[in-house]
N, C-alpha and C positions, 0 to 999 in steps of 0.2 A: 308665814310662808315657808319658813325653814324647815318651821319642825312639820310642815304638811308634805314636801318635798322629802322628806327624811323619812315618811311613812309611808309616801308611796314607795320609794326606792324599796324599802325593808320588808313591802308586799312585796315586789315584785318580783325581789330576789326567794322567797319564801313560795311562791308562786310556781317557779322556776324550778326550785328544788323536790315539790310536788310531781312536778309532771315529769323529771327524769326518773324519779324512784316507781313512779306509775309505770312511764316507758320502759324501763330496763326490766321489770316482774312483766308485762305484757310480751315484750321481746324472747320470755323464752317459757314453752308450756313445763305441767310439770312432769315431763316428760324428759323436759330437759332441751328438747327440740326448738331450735329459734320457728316464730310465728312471724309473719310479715302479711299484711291485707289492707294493700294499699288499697286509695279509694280513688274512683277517678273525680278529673277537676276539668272541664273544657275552658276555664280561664288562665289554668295553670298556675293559681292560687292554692290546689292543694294539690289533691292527686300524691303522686311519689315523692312531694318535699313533706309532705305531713308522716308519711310511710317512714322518710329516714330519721324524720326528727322523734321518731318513736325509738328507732335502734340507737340515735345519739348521736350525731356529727363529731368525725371523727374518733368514734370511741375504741373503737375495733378493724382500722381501715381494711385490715386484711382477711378478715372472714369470709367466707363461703355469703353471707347475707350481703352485709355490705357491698360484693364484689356484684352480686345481683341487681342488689339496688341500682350502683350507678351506671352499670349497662342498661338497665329497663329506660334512666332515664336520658342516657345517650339514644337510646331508638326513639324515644318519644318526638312526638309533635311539636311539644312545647317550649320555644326557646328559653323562655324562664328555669324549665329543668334541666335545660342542654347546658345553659349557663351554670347552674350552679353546680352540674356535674364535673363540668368543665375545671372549675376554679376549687374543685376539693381536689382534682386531681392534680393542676398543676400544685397547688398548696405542700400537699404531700409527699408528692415527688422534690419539690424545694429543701423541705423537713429534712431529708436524706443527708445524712454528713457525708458517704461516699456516695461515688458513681454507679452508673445504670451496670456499669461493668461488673465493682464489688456486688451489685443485687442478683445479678446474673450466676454470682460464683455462690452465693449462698441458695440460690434455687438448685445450683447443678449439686452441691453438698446434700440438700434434703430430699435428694431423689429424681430432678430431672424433669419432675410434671408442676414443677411452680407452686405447689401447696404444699403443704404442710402443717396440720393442726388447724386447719381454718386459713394459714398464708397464703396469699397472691402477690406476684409480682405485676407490678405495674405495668408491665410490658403485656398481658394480656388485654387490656382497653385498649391495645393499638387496633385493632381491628374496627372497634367502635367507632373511634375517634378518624377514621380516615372515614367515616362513608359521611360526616361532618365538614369537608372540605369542601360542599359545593354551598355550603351556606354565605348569605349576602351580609350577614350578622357581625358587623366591622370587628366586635370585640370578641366575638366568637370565632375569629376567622383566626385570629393574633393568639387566639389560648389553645387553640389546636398547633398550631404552627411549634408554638412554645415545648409539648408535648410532644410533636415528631421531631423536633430539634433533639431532645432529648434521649428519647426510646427510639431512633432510628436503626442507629448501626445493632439494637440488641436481633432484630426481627429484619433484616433486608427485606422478602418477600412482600412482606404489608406496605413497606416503603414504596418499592419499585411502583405500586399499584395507586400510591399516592402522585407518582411523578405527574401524572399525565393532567391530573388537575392543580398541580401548583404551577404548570408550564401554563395551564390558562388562566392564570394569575397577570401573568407576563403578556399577554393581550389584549387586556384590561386599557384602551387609554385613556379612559377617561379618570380611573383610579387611580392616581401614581401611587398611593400605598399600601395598596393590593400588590406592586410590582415591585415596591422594596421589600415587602414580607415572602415575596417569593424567592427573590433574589437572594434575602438570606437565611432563609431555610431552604434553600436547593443547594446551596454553598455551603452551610453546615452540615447536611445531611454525611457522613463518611462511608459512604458507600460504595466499594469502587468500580459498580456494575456501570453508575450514573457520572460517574467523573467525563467522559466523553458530551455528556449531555448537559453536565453543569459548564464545561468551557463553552462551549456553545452562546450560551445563556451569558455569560459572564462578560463573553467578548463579543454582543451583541447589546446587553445592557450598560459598558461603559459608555457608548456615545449614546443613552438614553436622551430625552426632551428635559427630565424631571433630575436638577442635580442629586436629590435625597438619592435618585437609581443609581445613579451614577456613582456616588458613597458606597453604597450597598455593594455595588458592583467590586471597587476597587479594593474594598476590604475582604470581596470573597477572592481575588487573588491571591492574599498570604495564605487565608482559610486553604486556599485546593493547592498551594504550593507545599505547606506543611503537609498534606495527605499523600500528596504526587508529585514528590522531588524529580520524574522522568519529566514533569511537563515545564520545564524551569525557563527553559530557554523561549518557547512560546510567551509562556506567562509575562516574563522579562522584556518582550517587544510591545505588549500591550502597553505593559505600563508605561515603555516611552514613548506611545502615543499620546498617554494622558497627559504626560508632562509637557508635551509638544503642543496642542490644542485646546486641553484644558483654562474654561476662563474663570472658573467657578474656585473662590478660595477654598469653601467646604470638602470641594472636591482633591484639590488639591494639599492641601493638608494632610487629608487619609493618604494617597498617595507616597507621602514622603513616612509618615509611618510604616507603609507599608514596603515601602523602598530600604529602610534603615532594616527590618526582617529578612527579606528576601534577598538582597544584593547590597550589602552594604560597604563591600570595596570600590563595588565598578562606579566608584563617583566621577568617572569623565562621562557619564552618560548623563550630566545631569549639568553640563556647560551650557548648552546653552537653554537652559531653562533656569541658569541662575538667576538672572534678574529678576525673573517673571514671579520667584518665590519670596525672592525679596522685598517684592513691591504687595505681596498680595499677602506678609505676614501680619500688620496689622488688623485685618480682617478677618483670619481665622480664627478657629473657637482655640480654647486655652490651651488644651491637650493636645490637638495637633501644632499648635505654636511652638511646644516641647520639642516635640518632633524634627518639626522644619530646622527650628535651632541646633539641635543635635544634629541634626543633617547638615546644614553650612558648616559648622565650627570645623566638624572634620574635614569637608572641601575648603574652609579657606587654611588648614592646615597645611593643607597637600597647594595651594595656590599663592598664597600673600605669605608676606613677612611679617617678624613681631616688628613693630615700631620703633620699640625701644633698646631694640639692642644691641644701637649705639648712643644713644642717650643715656647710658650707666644705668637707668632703671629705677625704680624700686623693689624690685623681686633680687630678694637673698640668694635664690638660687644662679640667677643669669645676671645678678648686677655687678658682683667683682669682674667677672671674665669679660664682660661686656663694655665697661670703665676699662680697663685694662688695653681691649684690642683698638675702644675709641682716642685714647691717649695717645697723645704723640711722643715718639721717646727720648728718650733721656739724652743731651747731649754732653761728652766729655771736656771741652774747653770752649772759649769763647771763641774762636775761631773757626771751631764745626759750627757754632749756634748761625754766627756771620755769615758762613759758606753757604754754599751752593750743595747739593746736595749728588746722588752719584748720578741721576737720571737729567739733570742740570738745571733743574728749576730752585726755586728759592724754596729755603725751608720753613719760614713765616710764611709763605704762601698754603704750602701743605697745611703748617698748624692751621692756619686759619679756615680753609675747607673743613677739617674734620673739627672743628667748631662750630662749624656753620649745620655739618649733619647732625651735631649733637645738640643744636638747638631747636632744629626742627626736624623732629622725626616723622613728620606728614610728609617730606622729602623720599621718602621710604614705600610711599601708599599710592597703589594705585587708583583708576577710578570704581572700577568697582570693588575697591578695597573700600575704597567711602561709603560708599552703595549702600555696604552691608552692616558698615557702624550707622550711617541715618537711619537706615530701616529698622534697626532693632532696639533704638535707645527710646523709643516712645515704650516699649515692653518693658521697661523697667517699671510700668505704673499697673503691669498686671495683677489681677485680684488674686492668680493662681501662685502659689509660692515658688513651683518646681518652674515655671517659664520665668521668674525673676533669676532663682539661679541661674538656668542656660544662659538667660543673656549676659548676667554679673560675668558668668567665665567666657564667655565669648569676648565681651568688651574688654575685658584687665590681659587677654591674649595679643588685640589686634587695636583697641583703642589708646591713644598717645597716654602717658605717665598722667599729665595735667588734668586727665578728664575722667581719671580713676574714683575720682571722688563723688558721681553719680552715683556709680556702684554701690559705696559703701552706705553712700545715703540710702540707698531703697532696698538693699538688703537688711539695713537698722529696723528698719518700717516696716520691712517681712517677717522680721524675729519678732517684734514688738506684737504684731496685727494676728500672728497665728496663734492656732491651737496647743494646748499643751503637747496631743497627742506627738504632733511632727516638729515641736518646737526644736530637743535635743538635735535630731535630722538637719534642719537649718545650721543651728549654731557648731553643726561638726562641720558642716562646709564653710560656714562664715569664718571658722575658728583658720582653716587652711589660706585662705583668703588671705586673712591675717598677719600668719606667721609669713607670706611670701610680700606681702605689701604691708609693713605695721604703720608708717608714716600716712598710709591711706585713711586707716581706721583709728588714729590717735585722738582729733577730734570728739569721736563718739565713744569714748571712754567710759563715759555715765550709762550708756547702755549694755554694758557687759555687767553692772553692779548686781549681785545678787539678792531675789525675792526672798520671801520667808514661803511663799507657795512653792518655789521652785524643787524638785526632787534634787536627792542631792548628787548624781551624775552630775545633772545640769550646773548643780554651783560649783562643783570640781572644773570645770572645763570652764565655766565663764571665768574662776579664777586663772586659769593658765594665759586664755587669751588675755585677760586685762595687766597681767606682768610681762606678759610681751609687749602693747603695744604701748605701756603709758609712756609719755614723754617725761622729761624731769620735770615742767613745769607743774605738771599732774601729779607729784609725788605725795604733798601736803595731803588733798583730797584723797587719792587712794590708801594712804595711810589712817586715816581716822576710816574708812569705811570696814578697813581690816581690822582695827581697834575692833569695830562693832562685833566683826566677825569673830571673833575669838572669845566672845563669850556666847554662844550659838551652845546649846545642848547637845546637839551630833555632833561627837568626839573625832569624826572621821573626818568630818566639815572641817573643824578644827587644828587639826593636821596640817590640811592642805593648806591652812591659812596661814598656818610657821612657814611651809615650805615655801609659798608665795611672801612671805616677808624673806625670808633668807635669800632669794630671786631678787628681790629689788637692792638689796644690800651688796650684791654681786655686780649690780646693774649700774646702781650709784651709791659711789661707798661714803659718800656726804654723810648718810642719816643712817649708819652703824651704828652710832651710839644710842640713840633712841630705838633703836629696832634692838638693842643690845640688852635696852630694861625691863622691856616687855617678856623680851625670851629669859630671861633669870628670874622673873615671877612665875612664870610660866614652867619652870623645870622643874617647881616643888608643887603640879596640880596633878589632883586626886588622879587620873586620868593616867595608867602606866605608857597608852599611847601618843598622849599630850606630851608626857614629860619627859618621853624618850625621845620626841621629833625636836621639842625645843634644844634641848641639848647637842643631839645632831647637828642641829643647823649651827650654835655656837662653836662646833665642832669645824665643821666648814669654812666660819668665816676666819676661827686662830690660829688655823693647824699649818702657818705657813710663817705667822711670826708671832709665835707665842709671848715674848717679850713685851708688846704692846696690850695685851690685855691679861697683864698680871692679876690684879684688879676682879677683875669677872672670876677668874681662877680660881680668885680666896675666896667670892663671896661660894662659889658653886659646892669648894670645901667645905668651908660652912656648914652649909645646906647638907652636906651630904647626908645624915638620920633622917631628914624630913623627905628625903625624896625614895620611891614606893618601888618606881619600875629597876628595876634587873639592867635593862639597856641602857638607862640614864646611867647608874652610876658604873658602870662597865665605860662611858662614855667618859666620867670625868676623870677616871682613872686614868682614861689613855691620855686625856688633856694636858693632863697635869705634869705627865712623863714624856709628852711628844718633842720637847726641847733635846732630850736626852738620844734621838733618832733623828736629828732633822738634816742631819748631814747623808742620810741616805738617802732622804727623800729628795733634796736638792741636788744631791749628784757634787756633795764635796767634801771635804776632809770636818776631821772632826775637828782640826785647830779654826778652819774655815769659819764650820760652823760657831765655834764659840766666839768669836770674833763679830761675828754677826749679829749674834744675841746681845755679848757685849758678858765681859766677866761679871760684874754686879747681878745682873741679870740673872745668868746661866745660875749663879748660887744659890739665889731669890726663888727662880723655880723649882730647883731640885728640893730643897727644902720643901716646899709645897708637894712633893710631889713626896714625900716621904711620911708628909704628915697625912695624904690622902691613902698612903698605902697602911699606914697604922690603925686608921680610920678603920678600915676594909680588915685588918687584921684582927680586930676586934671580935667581930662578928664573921670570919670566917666560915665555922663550921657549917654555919646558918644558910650562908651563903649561896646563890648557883651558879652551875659550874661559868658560865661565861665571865663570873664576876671575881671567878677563886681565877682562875689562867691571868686576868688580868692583873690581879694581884702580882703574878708569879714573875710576870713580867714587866712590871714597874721595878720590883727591888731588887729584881735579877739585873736590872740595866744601872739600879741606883750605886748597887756594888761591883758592876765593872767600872762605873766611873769614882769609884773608890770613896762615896760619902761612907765616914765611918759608923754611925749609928746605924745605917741599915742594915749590917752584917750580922747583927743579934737575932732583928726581926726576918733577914733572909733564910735562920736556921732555923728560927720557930715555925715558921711558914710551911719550912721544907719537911719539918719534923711530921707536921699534921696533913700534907700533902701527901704525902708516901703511906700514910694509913687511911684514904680519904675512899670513901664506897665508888667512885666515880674513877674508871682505869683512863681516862683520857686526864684526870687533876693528876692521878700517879705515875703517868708516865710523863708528863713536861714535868713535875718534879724532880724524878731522876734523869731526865736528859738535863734541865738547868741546874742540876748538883754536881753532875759531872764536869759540864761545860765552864763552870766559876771553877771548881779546882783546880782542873788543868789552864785556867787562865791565870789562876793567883802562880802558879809553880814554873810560868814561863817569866820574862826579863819586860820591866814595865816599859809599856809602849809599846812594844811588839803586836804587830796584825796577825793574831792566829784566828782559825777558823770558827771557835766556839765566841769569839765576841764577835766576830761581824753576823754569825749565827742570833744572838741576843739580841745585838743593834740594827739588824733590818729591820725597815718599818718601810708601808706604803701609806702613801694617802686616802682618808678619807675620801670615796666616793665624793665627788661635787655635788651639788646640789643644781641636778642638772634640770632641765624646762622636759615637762611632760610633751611641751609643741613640738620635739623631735621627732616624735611618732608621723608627726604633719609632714615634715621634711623626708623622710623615708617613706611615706604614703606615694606611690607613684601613679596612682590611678586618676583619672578622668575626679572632677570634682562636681558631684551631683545623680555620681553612679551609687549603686549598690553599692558594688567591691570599694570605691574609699571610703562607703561608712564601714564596713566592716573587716576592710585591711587586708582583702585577699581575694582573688578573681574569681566573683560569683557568673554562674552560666549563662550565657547570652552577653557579654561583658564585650565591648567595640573601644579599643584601645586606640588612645589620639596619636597618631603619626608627629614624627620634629618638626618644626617649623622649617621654612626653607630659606636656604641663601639668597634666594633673587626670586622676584615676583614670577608669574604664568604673563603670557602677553595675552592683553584683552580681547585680541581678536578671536581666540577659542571661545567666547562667550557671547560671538555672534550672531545674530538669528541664523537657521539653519534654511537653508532655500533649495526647495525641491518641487522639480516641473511635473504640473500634474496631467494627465492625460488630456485630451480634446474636449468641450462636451461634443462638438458633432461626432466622437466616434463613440458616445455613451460612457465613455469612460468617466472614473470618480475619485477626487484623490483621499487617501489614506479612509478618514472616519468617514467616510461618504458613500462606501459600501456598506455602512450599520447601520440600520435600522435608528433615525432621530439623529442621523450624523449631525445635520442642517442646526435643529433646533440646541443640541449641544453645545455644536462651537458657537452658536450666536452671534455677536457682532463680530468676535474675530475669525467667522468663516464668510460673513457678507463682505469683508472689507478686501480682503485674501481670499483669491483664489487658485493662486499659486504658490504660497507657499503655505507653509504649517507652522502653525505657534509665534506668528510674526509681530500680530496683532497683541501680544500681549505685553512683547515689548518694543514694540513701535515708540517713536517719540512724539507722534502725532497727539495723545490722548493729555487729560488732564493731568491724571495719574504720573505721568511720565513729567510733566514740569515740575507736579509736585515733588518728587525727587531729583531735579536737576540740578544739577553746581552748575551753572552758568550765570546767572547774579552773586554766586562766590566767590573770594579769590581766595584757593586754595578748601582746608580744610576748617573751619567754623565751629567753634563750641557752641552756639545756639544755631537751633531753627525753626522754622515757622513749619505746622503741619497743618496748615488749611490754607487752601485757593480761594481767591475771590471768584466771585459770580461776574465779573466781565469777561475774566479768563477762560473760563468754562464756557460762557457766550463764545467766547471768539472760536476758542477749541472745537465746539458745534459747528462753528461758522466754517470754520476752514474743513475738516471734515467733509461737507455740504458741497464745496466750493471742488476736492479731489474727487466727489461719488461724481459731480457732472462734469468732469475733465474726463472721469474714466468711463461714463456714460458716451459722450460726445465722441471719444476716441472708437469705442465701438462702433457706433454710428458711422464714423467715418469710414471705416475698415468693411463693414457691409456694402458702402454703397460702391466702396472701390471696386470690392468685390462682384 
């Protein structure tokens, strides 16, 4: 069956190849002249798709032929043809890497009449393609639409002439998505002849019957806002209708996207439809769940407080200052501790208050501060990775210290569960997360450990995070997993892997000495940027009591022939003489410093450090220049502190120094020839200028944590601009937290009396067209006021988020109601329509 299947295919494709070589020689006489003789088909099996499949689909989109073809079969009868014309055109117009604009500049370049050589612009089948819009042909209606979305603004004219049949689109009731494909190809279209006709439309299909309209609607208000920044303020009333009445999540979601575009300061327009967003987040699709997110976090910026920050915290950034203002201070004898204090209450009283806040920082929270941590922590099991983040930084903003710990778990599960493509994306924000909360993510330590698939960005930064967060207990483990890492083939990899041991040795100087054996193996590998990092970082850990690892010193001496790179032994040079400076760097005298090191010692080194400069003397000439200066300045320092055997090799040095092809080795030659003369010629122990000149030294660079960049990063976490470290466009910057809570009652339903009906009057969405069927249950239940219903405490919905079986704030909760509850909810409901029925009743008869 294989090989029967293998010969058909290998006909077939042989077949194939046949009838193009046939078609393309038929397609043009020898004249040269293209031929076309279409045939007709009354089933629309062939006719003009046999005609094009002779020129070649897609061979030549832009010929004078081709351009024939698919208008003959735009006029045809046959929707079969209408279709397939249809879908070459959208296809090709897809195909386009720029815009209908850039096509437009290259027609007006060739002359102005859209050909050239056989070229058409696409924009000539607009004419075609609109006498195609009264077709009933669902997928035909949608690949037209697509096509005027597109080639509109090149051609107004053709456009304007389409309006009047995409308004009877909108007509349509029995189609609702006939009404959304109008809706948003009358809202894309940017035309500004129709912008008075697209508002129209726009604020006549928000209170649509069909919520998909009502989307479509809400999303052509950013569409006509970006076109017609004059109509802002209109636009901006609409939409706090929809947020007022709206009961549809779908609906609402767009809404808040399109709110974060359009008006993304004026967040007090959006009080009291807090809750109503909150309650209805779970139910949204993913992308606007983004959204909505990004929308609260900034309102409870601007509304609530952080929890914690009187609690000490765990964020580096606000937890010293926050520890600090929480503490009570200091008193100077036991008789102020005793006292009373100046406002004349007890001061054990005081302590004990700001104990009491600092144990419980839900003390801090109001109710709808709760509101907004229950409603969003079920979104931590989102499939979408970018609504796990909004919620991780919304919660670790406003959720208590203790229940930081969700976060870190279902961000581990986001890193783990995605893509390669967005993984780095992730772990640059998990990485910041990190660095502000380490105690959070210490636990999940094993999940920062580096892949062998991972790119090696990604192992750079998994290694930073994981020397930030490990605890000591985790040092053993993270240690053998760096062992592994330092024999990795990517030298760069490698690197990072010194510098992240040199980081843990900073961190906890317990396991120096084992991290000490590794880096002195490691300073004679082939690798000149291996064996310069190692050294470095031994550099880092001695350069502050060199006394203590004499040891390391000699074996590094040693070594010096075997080791390759320039920078390593420029390194051990300065190691080995850093005793000989150390009183500058400490900010003390030079008896100080010897004293410090301890005479024995101070001897012990210098020695070493004369045999490392003779070393190096050796092989001078050879030498480059970073490693000849260093030279220069070892036995420059070894003979102002008067060791007498260096004074030979200081002349030899200086002799081939001052002949040396490099003007920066000959002129520190003659400055340090000068400068020892006139030192030797002054009265010993005298401070002149040419030895403290000799004996300044700084320290080694620290081996500082790459996560500083995280701490200087001040952007929003989960934007663009903090992955890329600098305010990309469209960028909405998170306002301070605030001193004191908003009082609840700004976020109380908003009540407004609506006209009569005996005088015909209608409130708000009740003059649109499907106002009724819009607001649904929450316009039957409400007739006076708007958006009440949504967050009434009548409904199931509203128990299901209620703290009244609470006491207080709750690390668990249950997110599903029984069926009695919801019984009874129906029940009572039932029990208020005929109180408010019967009261009517009563009111007629009075009347």
């Amino acid at each position: 069956m294989d090989k029967l299947r293998g010969r058909a295919a290998s006909f077939g494709r042989g077949l194939k190849e046949k009838i193009r070589s046939r078609a393309s020689s038929a397609a043009t006489t020898p004249s040269g002249t293209p031929s076309v003789t279409p045939s007709a088909s009354p089933n629309g099996g062939g006719g003009f798709g046999s005609a094009m499949s002779s020129v070649g689909f897609g061979s030549d989109p832009d010929s004078a032929t081709e351009e024939k073809l698919r208008k003959q079969q735009l006029s045809s009868k046959s929707t079969h043809e209408q279709l397939e014309a249809m879908r070459w055109l959208v296809t090709e117009t897809g195909k386009k890497t720029s815009s209908y604009l850039n096509m437009a500049k290259q027609i007006s370049i060739s002359g102005g009449d859209g050909k050239k050589g056989g070229d058409a612009g696409m924009d000539s089948y607009l004419p075609s393609v609109v006498k195609l819009l009264a077709t009933k042909h669902p997928e035909l209606k949608r690949l037209v639409y697509i096509f005027l979305v597109r080639h509109a603004e090149s051609k107004p004219d053709d456009t304007l002439m389409a309006v009047n049949e995409i308004q009877k689109g909108l007509n349509d009731s029995n189609n609702a998505q006939a009404r959304v494909l109008s809706v948003r190809v009358l809202s894309s279209i940017r035309v500004q002849d129709i912008v008075p006709i697209t508002f129209v439309v726009i604020k006549n299909a928000v209170f649509d019957p069909n919520p998909l309209v009502r989307k479509a609607a809400v999303v052509g208000l950013a569409k006509l806002y970006s076109f017609s920044r004059d109509m802002a303020e209109d636009l901006y009333e609409i939409l706090l209708k929809v947020f007022d009445s709206e009961p549809s999540p779908l609906v609402v979601g767009s809404a808040c996207e399109v709110f974060n575009s359009m008006c993304p300061e004026r967040l007090e327009a959006i009080h009291y439809s807090f809750r109503k967003i909150c309650k209805m987040l779970v139910d949204m699709d993913e992308w606007s769940q983004v959204a909505a997110l990004n929308l609260l976090h900034r309102y409870a910026r601007e509304n609530f407080v952080n929890p914690n920050r009187r609690s000490g915290g765990e964020s580096r950034e606000e937890g010293a200052g926050m520890a600090e203002a929480a503490e009570p201070k200091a008193v100077e004898s036991v008789d102020d501790f005793y006292g009373e204090d100046e406002t004349g209450g007890a001061a054990p009283a005081a302590t004990a208050e700001v104990s009491s806040r600092r144990a419980h920082p839900e003390d801090l929270m109001t109710e709808d501060h709760r509101l907004l941590l229950r409603c969003t922590w079920p979104l931590l099991q989102s499939r979408n990775s970018a609504g796990v983040m909004a919620v991780a930084a919304l919660q670790f903003d406003f959720a208590p210290a203790y229940e930081h710990h969700r976060c870190a778990k279902a961000l581990m599960f986001c890193m783990r569960s995605t893509r390669s493509a967005s993984e780095y994306v992730i772990l640059h924000s998990v990485a910041s997360f990190a660095y502000r909360f380490p105690s959070v993510f210490a636990p999940y330590y094993a999940g920062f450990f580096v892949r062998a698939s991972d790119p090696l960005h990604v192992k750079c930064l998994k290694l930073n995070v994981l020397t930030e967060i490990i605890a000591e207990d985790h040092i053993p483990e993270l240690l053998k997993e760096l062992q592994a890492y330092l024999r990795d083939n990517e030298m760069s990899f490698v690197s990072n892997a010194i510098f992240a041991l040199g980081r843990c040795v900073q961190k906890y100087p317990k396991i120096q000495e084992r991290i000490l054996r590794s880096l002195m193996v490691l300073s004679t590998h082939g690798s000149e940027q291996v064996s310069a990092n190692s050294v470095q970082v031994i550099l880092g850990i001695a350069q502050g009591t060199p006394h203590l690892y004499i040891e390391q010193i000699a074996k590094l001496i040693k070594r010096y022939h075997l080791i390759v790179s320039p920078k390593a032994k420029m390194g051990i040079l300065w190691l080995s003489s850093c005793h000989l400076t150390l009183h500058s760097r400490l900010g003390k005298t030079e008896e100080e410093a010897k004293t410090f090191v301890g005479e024995e010692a101070f001897a012990r080194l210098s020695e070493l450090a004369y045999e490392a400069a003779r070393l190096a003397t050796l092989e001078f000439i050879e030498q480059p220049e970073e490693v000849k200066v260093q030279v220069l300045n070892s036995l420059a320092r070894l003979q102002i502190h008067g060791l007498e055997k260096a004074g030979p090799a200081f002349e030899y040095v200086l002799a081939m120094a001052k002949c040396d092809a490099l003007y920066s080795v000959r002129d520190r030659a003659r400055l340090y020839g000068g400068l020892v003369s006139s030192e030797e010629s002054e009265e010993a122990g005298k401070d002149v200028l040419g030895r403290k000149i000799i004996l300044a030294s700084e320290n080694v660079k620290p081996i500082s944590s790459p996560m500083e960049d995280q701490r200087r990063n001040s952007f929003s976490i989960g934007s663009l601009s903090h992955l890329v470290n600098h305010c990309a466009p469209g960028y909405q910057a998170l306002s301070g937290f605030r001193d004191t809570p908003t009082s609840s009652s700004i976020r109380d339903p908003r009540h407004t009396i609506s006209a009569s009906r005996s005088q015909g009057g209608r409130h708000n969405g009740d003059s649109y067209p499907g106002s009724h069927a819009a607001g649904g249950q929450a316009h039957h239940h409400n007739h006076t006021t708007v958006g009440t219903a949504a967050v009434s405490g009548s409904s199931p919905l509203d128990n299901f988020y209620s703290d009244q079986d609470s006491d207080g704030y709750s690390g668990s909760y249950s997110y599903s109601y029984s069926e009695s509850e919801e019984e009874e909810a129906e029940g009572e409901e039932g029990r208020q329509g005929e109180d408010e029925r019967a009261g009517e009743g009563g009111s007629e008869a009075e009347g």
